[in-house]
Structures are given as structure tokens and as C-alpha cells.
C-alpha positions as CSV (number, residue, x, y, z in Angstrom):
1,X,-74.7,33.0,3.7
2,X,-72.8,34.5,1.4
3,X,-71.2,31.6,-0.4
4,X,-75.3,30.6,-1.0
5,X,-75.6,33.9,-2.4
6,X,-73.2,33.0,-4.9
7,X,-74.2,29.6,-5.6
8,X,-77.7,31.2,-6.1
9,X,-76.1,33.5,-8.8
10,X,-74.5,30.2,-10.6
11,X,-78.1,28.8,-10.5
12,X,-79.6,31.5,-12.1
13,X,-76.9,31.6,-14.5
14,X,-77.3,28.2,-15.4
15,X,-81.0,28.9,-16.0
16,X,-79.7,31.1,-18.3
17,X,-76.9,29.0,-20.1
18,X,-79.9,26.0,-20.8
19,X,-81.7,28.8,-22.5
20,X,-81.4,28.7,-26.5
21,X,-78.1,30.1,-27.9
22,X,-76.1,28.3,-25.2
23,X,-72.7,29.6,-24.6
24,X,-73.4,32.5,-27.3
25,X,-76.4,33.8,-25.1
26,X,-73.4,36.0,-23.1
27,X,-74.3,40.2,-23.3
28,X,-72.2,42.5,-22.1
29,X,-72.7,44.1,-18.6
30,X,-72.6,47.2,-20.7
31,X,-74.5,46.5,-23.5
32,X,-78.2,45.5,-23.9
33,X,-79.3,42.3,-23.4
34,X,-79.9,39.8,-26.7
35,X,-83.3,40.4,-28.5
36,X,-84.3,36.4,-27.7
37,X,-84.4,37.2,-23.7
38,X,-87.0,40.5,-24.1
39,X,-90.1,38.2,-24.3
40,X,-92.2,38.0,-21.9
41,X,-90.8,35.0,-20.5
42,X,-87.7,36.5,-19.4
43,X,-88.5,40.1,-19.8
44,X,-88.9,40.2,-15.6
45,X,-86.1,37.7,-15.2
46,X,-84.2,39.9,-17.6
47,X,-84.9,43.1,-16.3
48,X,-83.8,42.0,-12.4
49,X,-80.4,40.7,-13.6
50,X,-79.7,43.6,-15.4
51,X,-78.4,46.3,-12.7
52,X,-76.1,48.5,-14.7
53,X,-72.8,48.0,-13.0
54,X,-70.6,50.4,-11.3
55,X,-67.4,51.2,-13.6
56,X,-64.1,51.2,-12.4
57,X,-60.8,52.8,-14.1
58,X,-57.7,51.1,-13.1
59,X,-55.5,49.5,-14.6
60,X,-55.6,45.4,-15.8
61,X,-59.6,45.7,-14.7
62,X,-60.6,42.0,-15.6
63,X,-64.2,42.1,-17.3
64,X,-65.7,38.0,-18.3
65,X,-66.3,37.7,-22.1
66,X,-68.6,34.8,-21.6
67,X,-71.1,32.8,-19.2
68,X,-68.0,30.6,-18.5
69,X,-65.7,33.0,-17.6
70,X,-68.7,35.0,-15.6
71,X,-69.8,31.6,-14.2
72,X,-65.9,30.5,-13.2
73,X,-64.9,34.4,-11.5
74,X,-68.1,33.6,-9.0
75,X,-66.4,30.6,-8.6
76,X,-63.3,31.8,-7.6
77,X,-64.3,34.5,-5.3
78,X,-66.5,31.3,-3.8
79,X,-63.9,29.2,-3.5
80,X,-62.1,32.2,-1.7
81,X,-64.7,32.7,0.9
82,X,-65.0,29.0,1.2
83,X,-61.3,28.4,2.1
84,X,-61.5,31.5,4.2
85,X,-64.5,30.6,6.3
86,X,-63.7,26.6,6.7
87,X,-64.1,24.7,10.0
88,X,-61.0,22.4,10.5
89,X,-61.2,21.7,14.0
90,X,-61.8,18.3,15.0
91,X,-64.1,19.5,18.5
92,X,-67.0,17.4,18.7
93,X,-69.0,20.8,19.5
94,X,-67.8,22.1,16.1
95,X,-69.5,19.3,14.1
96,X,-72.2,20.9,12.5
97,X,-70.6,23.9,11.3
98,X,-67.7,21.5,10.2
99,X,-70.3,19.6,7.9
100,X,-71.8,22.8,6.8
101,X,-68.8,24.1,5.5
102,X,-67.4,20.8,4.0
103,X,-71.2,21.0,2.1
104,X,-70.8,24.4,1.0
105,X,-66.7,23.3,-0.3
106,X,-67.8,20.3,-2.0
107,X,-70.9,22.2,-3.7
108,X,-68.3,24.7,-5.0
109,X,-65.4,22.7,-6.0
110,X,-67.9,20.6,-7.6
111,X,-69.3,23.4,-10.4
112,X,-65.6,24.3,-10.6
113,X,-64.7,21.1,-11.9
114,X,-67.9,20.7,-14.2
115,X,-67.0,24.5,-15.2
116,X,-63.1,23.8,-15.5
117,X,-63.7,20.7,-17.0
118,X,-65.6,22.4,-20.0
119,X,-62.6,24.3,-21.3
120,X,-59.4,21.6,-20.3
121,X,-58.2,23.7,-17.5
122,X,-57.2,20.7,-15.3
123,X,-53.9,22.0,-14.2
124,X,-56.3,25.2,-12.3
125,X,-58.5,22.7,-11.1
126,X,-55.9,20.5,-9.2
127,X,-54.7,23.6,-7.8
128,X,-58.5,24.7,-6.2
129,X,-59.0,21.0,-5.2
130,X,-55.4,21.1,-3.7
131,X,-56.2,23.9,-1.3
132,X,-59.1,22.0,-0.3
133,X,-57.3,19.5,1.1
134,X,-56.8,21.3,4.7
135,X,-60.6,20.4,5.2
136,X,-61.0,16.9,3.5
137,X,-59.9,14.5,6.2
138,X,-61.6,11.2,5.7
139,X,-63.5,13.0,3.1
140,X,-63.4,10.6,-0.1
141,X,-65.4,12.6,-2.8
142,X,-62.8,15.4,-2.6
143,X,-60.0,13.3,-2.6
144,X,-60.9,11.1,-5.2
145,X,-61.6,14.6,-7.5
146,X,-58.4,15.8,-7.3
147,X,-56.8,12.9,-7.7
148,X,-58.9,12.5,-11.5
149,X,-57.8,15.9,-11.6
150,X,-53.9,15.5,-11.4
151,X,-54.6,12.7,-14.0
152,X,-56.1,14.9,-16.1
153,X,-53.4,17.3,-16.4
154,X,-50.2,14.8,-16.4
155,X,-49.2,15.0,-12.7
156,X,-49.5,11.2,-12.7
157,X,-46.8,10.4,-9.8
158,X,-48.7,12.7,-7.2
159,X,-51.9,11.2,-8.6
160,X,-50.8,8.0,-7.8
161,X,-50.1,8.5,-4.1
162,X,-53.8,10.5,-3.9
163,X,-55.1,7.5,-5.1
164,X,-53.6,5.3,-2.3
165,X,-55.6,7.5,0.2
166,X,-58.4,7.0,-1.8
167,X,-58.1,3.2,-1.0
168,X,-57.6,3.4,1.9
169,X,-60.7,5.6,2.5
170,X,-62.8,2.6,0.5
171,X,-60.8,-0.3,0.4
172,X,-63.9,-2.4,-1.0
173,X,-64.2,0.1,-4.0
174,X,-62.3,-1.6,-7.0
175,X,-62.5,1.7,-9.5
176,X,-59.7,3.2,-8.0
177,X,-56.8,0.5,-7.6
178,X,-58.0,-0.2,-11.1
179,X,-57.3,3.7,-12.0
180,X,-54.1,4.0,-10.1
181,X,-52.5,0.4,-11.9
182,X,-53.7,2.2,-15.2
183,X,-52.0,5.2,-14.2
184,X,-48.8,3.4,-13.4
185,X,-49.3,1.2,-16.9
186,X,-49.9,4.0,-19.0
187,X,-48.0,7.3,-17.7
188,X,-45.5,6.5,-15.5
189,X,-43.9,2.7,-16.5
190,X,-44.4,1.6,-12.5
191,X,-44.6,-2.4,-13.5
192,X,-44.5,-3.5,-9.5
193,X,-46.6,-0.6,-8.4
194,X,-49.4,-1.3,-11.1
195,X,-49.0,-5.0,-10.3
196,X,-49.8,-4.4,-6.7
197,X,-53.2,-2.1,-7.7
198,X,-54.3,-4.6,-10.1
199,X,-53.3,-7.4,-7.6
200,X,-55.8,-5.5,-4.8
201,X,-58.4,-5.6,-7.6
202,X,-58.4,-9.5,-7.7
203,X,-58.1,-9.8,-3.7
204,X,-61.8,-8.3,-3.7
205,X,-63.0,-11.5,-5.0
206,X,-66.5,-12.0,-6.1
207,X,-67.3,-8.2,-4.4
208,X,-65.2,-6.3,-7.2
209,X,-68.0,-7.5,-9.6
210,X,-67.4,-6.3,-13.6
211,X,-64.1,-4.7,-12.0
212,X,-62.4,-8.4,-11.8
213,X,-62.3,-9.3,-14.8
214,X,-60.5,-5.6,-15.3
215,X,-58.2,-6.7,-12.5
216,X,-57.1,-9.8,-14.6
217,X,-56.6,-7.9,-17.4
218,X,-54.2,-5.4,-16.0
219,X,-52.5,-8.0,-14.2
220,X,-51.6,-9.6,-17.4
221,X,-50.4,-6.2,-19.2
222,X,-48.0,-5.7,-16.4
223,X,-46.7,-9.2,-16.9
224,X,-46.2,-9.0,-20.3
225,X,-44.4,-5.1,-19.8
226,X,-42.3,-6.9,-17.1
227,X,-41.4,-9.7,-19.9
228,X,-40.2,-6.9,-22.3
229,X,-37.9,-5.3,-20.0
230,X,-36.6,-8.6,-19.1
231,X,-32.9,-9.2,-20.5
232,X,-32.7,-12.9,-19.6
233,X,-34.6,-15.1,-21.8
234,X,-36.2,-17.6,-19.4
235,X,-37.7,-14.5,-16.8
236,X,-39.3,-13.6,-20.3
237,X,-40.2,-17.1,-21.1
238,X,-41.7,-16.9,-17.2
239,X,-43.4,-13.8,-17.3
240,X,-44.9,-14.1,-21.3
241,X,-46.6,-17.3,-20.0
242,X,-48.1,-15.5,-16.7
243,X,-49.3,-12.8,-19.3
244,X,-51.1,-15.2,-21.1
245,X,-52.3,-17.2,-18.5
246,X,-53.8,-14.3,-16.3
247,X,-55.6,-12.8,-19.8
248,X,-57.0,-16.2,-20.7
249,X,-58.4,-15.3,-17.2
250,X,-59.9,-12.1,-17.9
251,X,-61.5,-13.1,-21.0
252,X,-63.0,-16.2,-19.0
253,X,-64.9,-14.1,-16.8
254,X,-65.5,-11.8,-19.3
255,X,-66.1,-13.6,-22.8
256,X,-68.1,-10.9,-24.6
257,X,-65.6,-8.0,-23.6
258,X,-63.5,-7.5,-27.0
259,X,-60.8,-5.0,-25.3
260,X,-59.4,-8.3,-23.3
261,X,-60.1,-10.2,-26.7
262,X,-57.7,-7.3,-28.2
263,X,-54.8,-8.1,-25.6
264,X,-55.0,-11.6,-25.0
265,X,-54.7,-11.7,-29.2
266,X,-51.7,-9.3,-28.9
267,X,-50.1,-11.4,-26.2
268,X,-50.4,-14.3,-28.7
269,X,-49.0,-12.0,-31.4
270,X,-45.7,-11.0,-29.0
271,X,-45.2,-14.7,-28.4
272,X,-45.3,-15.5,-32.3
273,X,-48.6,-17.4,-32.4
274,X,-49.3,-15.2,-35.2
275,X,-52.1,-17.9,-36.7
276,X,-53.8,-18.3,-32.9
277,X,-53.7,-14.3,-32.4
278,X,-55.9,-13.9,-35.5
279,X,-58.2,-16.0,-34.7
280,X,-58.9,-14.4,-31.8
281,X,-58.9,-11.2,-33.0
282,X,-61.5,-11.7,-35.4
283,X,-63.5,-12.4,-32.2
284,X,-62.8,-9.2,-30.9
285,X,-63.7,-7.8,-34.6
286,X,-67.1,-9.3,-34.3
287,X,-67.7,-8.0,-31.0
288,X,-66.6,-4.0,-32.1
289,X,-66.2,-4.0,-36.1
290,X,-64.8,-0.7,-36.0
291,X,-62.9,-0.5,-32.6
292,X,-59.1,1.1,-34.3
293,X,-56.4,-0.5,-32.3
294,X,-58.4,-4.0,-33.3
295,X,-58.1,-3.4,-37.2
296,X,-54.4,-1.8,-36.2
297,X,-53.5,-5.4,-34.9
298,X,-54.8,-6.6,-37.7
299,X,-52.7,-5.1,-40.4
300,X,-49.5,-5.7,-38.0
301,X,-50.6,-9.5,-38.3
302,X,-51.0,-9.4,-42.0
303,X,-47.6,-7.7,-42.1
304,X,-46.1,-10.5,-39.9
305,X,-46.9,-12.8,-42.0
306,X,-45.6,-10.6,-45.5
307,X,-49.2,-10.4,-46.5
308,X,-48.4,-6.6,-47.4
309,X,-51.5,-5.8,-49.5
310,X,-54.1,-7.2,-47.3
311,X,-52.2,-5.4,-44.4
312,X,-52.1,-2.1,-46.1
313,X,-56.0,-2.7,-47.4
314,X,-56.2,-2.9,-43.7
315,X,-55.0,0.6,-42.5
316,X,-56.5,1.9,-45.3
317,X,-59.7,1.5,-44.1
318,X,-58.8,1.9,-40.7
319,X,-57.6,5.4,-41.7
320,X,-61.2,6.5,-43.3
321,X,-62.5,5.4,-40.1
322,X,-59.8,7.6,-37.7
323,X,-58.2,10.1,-40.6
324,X,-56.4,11.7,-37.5
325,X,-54.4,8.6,-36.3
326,X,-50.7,9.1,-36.4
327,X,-50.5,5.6,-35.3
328,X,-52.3,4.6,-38.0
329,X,-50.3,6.8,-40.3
330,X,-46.9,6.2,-39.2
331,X,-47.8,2.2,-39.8
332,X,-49.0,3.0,-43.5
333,X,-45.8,4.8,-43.8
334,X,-43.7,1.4,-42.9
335,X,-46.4,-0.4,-44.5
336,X,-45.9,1.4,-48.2
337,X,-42.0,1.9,-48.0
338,X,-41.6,-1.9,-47.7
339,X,-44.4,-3.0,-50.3
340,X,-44.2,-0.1,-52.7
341,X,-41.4,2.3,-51.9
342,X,-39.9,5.5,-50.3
343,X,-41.9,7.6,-53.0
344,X,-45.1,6.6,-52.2
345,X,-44.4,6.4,-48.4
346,X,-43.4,10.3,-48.9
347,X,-46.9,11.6,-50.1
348,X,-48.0,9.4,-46.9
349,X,-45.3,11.6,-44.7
350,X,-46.9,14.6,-46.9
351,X,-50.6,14.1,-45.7
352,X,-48.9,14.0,-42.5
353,X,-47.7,17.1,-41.9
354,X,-51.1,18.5,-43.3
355,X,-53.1,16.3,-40.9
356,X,-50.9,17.8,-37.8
357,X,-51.1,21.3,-38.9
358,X,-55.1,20.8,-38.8
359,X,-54.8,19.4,-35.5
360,X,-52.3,21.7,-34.2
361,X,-54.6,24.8,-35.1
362,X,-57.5,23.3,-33.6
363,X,-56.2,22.9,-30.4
364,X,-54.6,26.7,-30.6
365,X,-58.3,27.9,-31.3
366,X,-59.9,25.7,-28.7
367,X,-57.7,27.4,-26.0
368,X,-57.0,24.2,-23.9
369,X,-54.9,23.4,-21.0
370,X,-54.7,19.9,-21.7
371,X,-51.8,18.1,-21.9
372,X,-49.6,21.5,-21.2
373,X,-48.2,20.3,-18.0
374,X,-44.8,18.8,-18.8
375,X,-44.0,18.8,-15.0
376,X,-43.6,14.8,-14.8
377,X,-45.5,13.7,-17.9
378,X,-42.6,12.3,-20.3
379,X,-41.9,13.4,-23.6
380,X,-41.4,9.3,-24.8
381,X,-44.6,7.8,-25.7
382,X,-46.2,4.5,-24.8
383,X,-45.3,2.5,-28.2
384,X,-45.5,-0.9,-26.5
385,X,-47.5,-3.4,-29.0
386,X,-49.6,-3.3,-25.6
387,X,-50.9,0.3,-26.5
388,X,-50.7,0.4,-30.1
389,X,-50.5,4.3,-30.4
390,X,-47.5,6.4,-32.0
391,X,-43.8,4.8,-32.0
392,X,-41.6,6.2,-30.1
393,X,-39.8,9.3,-32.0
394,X,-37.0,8.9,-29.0
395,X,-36.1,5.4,-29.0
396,X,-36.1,4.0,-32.7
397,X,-34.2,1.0,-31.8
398,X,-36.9,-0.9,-29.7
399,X,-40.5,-2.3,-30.4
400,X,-41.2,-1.5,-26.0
401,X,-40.8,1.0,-23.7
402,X,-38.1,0.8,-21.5
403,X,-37.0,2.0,-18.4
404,X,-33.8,3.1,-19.8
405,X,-35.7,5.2,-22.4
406,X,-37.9,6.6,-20.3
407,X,-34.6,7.7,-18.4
408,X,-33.5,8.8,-22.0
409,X,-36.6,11.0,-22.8
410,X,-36.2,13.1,-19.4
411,X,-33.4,13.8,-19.7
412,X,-34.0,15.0,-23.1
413,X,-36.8,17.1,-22.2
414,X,-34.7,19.1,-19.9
415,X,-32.2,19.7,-22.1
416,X,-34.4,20.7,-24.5
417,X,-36.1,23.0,-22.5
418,X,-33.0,24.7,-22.1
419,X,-31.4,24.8,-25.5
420,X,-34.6,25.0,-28.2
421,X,-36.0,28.4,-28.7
422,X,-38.4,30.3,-27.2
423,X,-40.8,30.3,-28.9
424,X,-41.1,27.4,-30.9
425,X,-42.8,25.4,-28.3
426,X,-44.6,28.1,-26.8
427,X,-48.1,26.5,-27.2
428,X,-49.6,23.2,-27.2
429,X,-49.4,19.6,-25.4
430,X,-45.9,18.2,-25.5
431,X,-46.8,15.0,-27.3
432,X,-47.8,16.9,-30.5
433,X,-44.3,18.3,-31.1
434,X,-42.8,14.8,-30.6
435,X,-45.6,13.6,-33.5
436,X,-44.2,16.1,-35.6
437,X,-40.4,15.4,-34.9
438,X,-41.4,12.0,-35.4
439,X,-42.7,13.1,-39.2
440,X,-39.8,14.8,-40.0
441,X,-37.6,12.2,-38.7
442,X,-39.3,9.6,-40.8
443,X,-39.3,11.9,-43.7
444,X,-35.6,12.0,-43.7
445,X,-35.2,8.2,-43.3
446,X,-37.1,7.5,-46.5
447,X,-35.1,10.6,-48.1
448,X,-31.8,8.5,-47.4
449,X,-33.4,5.1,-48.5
450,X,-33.6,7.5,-52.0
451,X,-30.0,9.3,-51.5
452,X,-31.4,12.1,-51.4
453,X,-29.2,13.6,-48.9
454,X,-29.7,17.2,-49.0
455,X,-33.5,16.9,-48.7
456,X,-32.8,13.8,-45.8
457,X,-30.6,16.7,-44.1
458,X,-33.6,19.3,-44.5
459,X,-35.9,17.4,-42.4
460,X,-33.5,16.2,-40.0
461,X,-32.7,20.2,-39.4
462,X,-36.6,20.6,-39.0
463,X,-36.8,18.1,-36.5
464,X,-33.6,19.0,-34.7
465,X,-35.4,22.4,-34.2
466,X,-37.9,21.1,-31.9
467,X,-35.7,18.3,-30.0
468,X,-32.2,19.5,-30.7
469,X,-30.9,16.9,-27.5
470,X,-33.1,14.2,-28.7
471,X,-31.4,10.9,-29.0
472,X,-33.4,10.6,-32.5
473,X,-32.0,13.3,-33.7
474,X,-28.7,12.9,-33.0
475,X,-28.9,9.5,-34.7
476,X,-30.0,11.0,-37.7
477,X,-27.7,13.1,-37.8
478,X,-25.1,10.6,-37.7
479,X,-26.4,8.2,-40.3
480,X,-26.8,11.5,-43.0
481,X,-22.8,12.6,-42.0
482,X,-21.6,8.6,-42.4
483,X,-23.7,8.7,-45.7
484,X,-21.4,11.7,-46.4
485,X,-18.7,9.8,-45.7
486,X,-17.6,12.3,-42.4
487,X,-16.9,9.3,-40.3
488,X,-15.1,11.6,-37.9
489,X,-18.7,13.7,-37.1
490,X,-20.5,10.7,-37.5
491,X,-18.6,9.3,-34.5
492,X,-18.9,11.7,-32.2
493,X,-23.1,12.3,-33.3
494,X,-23.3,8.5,-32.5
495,X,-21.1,8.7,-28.9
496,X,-23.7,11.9,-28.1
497,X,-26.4,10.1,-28.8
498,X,-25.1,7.1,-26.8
499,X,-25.0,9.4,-23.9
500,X,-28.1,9.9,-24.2
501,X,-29.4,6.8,-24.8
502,X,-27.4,4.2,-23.2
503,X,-29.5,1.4,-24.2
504,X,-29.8,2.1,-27.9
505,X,-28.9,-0.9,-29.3
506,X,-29.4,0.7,-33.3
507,X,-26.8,3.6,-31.7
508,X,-24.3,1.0,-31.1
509,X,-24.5,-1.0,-34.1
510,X,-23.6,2.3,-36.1
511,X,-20.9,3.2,-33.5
């Protein structure tokens, strides 16, 4: 009864919250309420809600600022009482207040994740779903929340093994295989595991429906991530052609999708069937004329082929369309240094470092949670052709991601986390920092290309600052004391770096 009382309370707020003014409707319990609710169509509503409450004096008194925060404490003490007062006996006579209270749960842990959800607080909300889990046996909705949950917030190895309850609760359900092999793609580099998920996808047949053709399609990316790990030619000859062959699938059972277009185009490309790639990639361009990582391909395919002006045309473009890609960016970076020079690939590197500040002070403002759990997200980014989003500021010396460098960037995150100061990575998702060590890294290559080595030795000390272990860095380094002709430090900055980094094949060349 009482958790309904609460739930009655979140109703009537949300009457309130659809009212006009939104989230800025919020008065004080102590104040007056707005002048737009003392009509006479809320006046009455109004003047029942507005009890003036009972003060108390202690210290670290929490009082909500906003609907939200009011809206999310009834929550909480809701989520309390429903935790509290849960049937988990399995009696047969306890049925009926079992499903009562599993109702009650899910209705809660439902508004907490629309109301959690709203500000990027997805690390909270796998914690509330995670207590839940006492009374969800068999049950899949709460199961299958806090598994998008753990997703949300970077726990993507413990989402992973939520989602293979999931499947087993609906085997016939193809959404979440598909999920977990994306999961395993994406996040966590698990090539055999994601094979399997994508594999269960295409054992459903004709019953996965649209979801096949998604099947096929992750099926083929972890074929072609299993060729670029591959160190003997012919298991990448092997794997490349099963790639191919199982996207050539997908886009046969789904001709007007232009994402599997984009793939099976960059599978040609990572072949080197540059001229049959862009063919069907301007497929895929007339399917979505604006869709990014199509026109990023496209420039990387002009560049292949030393068509530099079209390529850079290209990103240019792209650019106005998505002025806060760094992938983008960093690409019109490479793109200038080779066509037109360091100098004009520096005011690039410039417009950067702007571009991130914006986007590092809208994300302290917005006040969000998301992407702030480093617990097993890695600090190395997926810069596989196959994603086309920021190269890797940890592992300059490959065009994939690696096991070994994913190895490389863990370690490098601890380390970090240890050594860097307090406070300079206080705030803020861990992939932003690595953007901007990536700027200043970049900065201080095209400083070197000019012999400019003070200024090359500036940015390296900026970036150094936020990674100081980072196997980047440390290669950097190296390069500006060789430059200085300190082959003694440069030796041992390229042996620490190679601890590091075992497999950095640019680290050894210098060594």
C-alpha cells in the first residue's frame, strides 16, 4: 500500500512535469508556488500538494532542487520499501503476493530507469537493478534492463554474461545475441565470443526475421577482426574471404540497408579492391547521402588512391555536416600534412583543441555519469577501419585493434591512475582525455616534421600530463630526445615504451 502511495505521488508529479515550463516548473517546498499553476485549473490541484513541510535542523539535510531530483528520492525510498517487502519464496501458496510484489518492483525500477536515464546516471541504475536481482528469477524484463544498463555505463564483461541469461530466458528472441556480439565487437575485443552470438542469430533461421540479415553482418565483422589479428598470411587470406562472403550475405537479404553496404565496401577496401569498394559505396551514399562514416570511407578511398584534393573536399564537407568529429578531424589532419603541409595541418590541430574544450564544458555542465565508469571499459579505442571513429592515441603503429594493445592500454590505465595527478582527470568520460592526448600528441609530430623541437617537446609534456605511462607518450618522447641527438635517453624511452607495448612494431623500428 505504501509503495502505491508513492507511485501515486510520481503520477501526480508527472501531471505536473507535462505541464508548460517542463523541468523549470520546480518551486521550492518553501517558497510559493510559480504564478502559471494559480489558475483555476490547478489552483485546487495546487493548493492540495502544497502542505508546508515540517523543517528539520541537522546537519547534511538533503532538500531536491528539481522535479527530477524530487521525482528520483520517491524513487529511492520506493525502491527501499520494495526490496524490503519482496516475496522470494518459491511456495506455491506464496504466488500471488510473489507476483504482486515482482509488479510493484518492476513498476518502480521501471520510472527509475526512465528517470535515471534522463540525466546519464547509468552506473546508479545498474546498481538499483542489481539489487533486484534476488527477486527476478525467470523474470526476463528485469534481467534484460540491467543488462542495457551495465552497457550503458561500460561494465561490458558483466553485461555480457547478463545477456547469456537473457537468452536463455528467450532463446527465439534474436535482439539480444545480436546486442551481446555487438558488445563483444565493440567494447570488449571477444572475436570467438561475438562469433558465437552472431552465429545463434543465423541458427534462428527464417524466425529471426530483419534480425538475420544483422546476424550476417556481425558474423562478417568478426571475421574480418579475426583476419587482422591474424599473423600468418594464409588464416588472413582465409578469414578476409569469409568476411566477404558472409557480408555479400547480409546485403543479399538486405539490399536496401546502406550500413551493410558501408562494411561490405570497407571489406573490399581492406582487401585492396579499392575501385570495387567505391562502387559500392556510392550505393550506400544513395541510400543515406549524409550518413558520416560513409563520406569518411570515402575520403580514405580518395586518399588510397593519392586523389588528395577530392579526399580532403570530402572531409570537408563531412566536417560541416558533424563539426564535432575527431575522427573526422584527425583524418583532415593526415589529410593536409601530406597534401599541403605541417602548417596548415597545425591550425587544423588548433580548431581542435577549441572543438574539445566546447565539448569538454558541455559535458561538465550537463552533469552526466556517462562514460565515467573506467572499471573495465579500456582506455584504447576501437580504430579498426571496421568502426571508423578516433585512431588509437595508444597504439600509433597499427591501422587495428589488437589484443596485445588492448593488453597495452590496461595496463596503462592503471598506471596512470596511479602516477597522474589528482586532479587532472577528476571529471569527465575517460575517452575524452585520450582525444585530447591524442591532439597534443599529433601536434607534436607535425612540430617535428617542422624542427621545431621546443614547441614538439611542449605538447608532448601536455600530453604526458594526462597519460604519463602511455606507450604514446613514451614514444614521443623518444623520437624528440633522438632528434636531440640523446641517443642514450632515447634508448631507454623506446625500451619503456616496449614494455609497454610489446607489439609496437614503430617502437622497435626506432629501438
Amino acid at each position: 500500500q505504501n509503495v502505491a502511495q508513492l507511485l501515486l505521488s510520481l503520477c501526480n508529479w508527472g501531471q505536473l512535469y507535462n505541464t508548460p515550463g517542463g523541468e523549470d516548473c520546480y518551486w521550492s517546498p518553501l517558497s510559493d508556488p510559480l504564478p502559471e499553476f494559480m489558475n483555476k485549473e490547478y489552483q485546487s490541484y495546487v493548493s492540495n500538494l502544497c502542505r508546508r513541510p515540517e523543517l528539520y535542523s541537522e546537519e547534511n539535510v538533503y532538500c531536491p532542487q528539481d522535479n527530477v531530483e524530487e521525482a528520483l528520492l520517491l524513487l529511492l525510498i520506493s525502491e527501499s520499501m520494495a526490496n524490503r517487502d519482496a516475496v522470494i519464496s518459491r511456495a506455491p501458496e506464496q504466488q500471488d503476493d510473489r507476483a504482486i510484489s515482482l509488479r510493484d518492483a518492476s513498476a518502480v525500477y521501471d520510472l527509475l530507469s526512465i528517470t535515471l536515464g534522463r540525466r546519464g546516471q547509468y552506473v546508479m541504475l545498474s546498481e538499483c537493478l542489481e539489487r533486484a536481482m534476488k527477486f527476478a528469477f525467470d523474470e526476463f524484463h528485469l534481467w534484460y534492463q540491467l543488462a542495457l544498463s551495465m552497457v550503458a555505463c561500460g561494465k561490458s564483461a558483466y553485461a555480457v554474461s547478463v545477456l547469456k541469461e537473457c537468452a536463455k530466458l528467450r532463446p527465439t528472441d534474436p535482439t539480444v545475441p545480436l546486442l551481446a556480439a555487438k558488445v563483444c565487437i565493440g567494447s570488449l575485443h571477444w572475436l570467438e565470443e561475438g562469433e558465437h552470438f552472431a552465429k545463434m542469430v543465423i541458427d534462428l533461421g527464417e524466425d529471426a526475421g530483419e534480425s538475420l540479415a544483422k546476424g550476417y553482418l556481425a558474423l562478417g565483422l568478426t571475421y574480418s577482426l579475426q583476419a587482422t589479428d591474424a599473423t600468418l598470411k594464409s588464416t588472413q587470406d582465409e578469414l578476409n574471404k569469409k568476411a566477404l562472403q558472409t557480408l555479400e550475405r547480409a546485403r543479399g537479404l538486405a539490399p536496401e540497408d546502406h550500413q551493410i553496404i558501408l562494411y561490405l565496401s570497407l571489406q573490399l577496401a581492406l582487401v585492396r579492391q579499392i575501385s570495387d569498394a567505391m562502387d559500392h559505396l556510392q550505393e550506400a551514399l544513395q541510400l543515406c547521402k549524409d550518413d558520416m562514416n560513409s563520406l569518411h570511407l570515402l575520403a580514405l578511398l580518395f586518399s588510397a588512391q593519392k586523389h588528395y584534393q577530392h579526399a580532403l573536399d570530402v572531409i570537408n564537407m563531412a566536417v560541416v555536416e558533424y563539426p564535432e568529429s575527431f575522427s573526422l578531424l584527425f583524418t583532415k589532419v593526415k589529410l593536409e600534412w601530406i597534401h599541403k603541409g605541417p602548417e596548415e595541418a597545425l591550425v587544423t590541430c588548433r580548431h581542435m583543441l577549441q572543438m574539445w574544450q566546447m565539448v569538454y564544458n558541455v559535458l561538465q555542465h550537463s552533469g552526466s555519469e556517462k562514460g565515467s565508469s573506467v572499471t573495465e571499459t579500456p582506455v584504447i579505442k576501437k580504430h579498426n577501419g571496421l568502426h571508423l571513429t578516433l585512431p588509437d592515441a595508444h597504439d600509433t603503429d597499427s591501422g587495428s585493434q589488437r589484443a596485445s594493445s588492448l593488453a597495452a592500454s590496461r595496463l596503462e590505465q592503471a598506471m596512470s591512475e596511479i602516477t597522474m595527478q589528482s586532479s587532472t582527470m577528476k571529471q569527465g568520460p575517460v575517452k575524452l582525455w585520450t582525444t585530447l592526448e591524442q591532439i597534443w600528441l599529433q601536434a607534436a609530430e607535425l612540430f617535428l616534421e617542422q624542427q621545431h623541437l621546443k614547441e614538439a617537446g611542449f605538447c608532448t609534456q601536455e600530453a604526458a600530463s594526462l597519460f604519463p605511462t602511455s606507450h604514446a607518450v613514451l614514444y614521443m618522447r623518444g623520437r624528440l630526445a633522438e632528434m636531440k641527438g640523446n641517443l642514450e635517453e632515447a634508448k631507454q624511452l623506446y625500451d619503456e615504451a616496449l614494455t609497454v607495448n610489446p607489439a609496437g612494431v614503430e617502437i622497435m623500428h626506432s629501438l
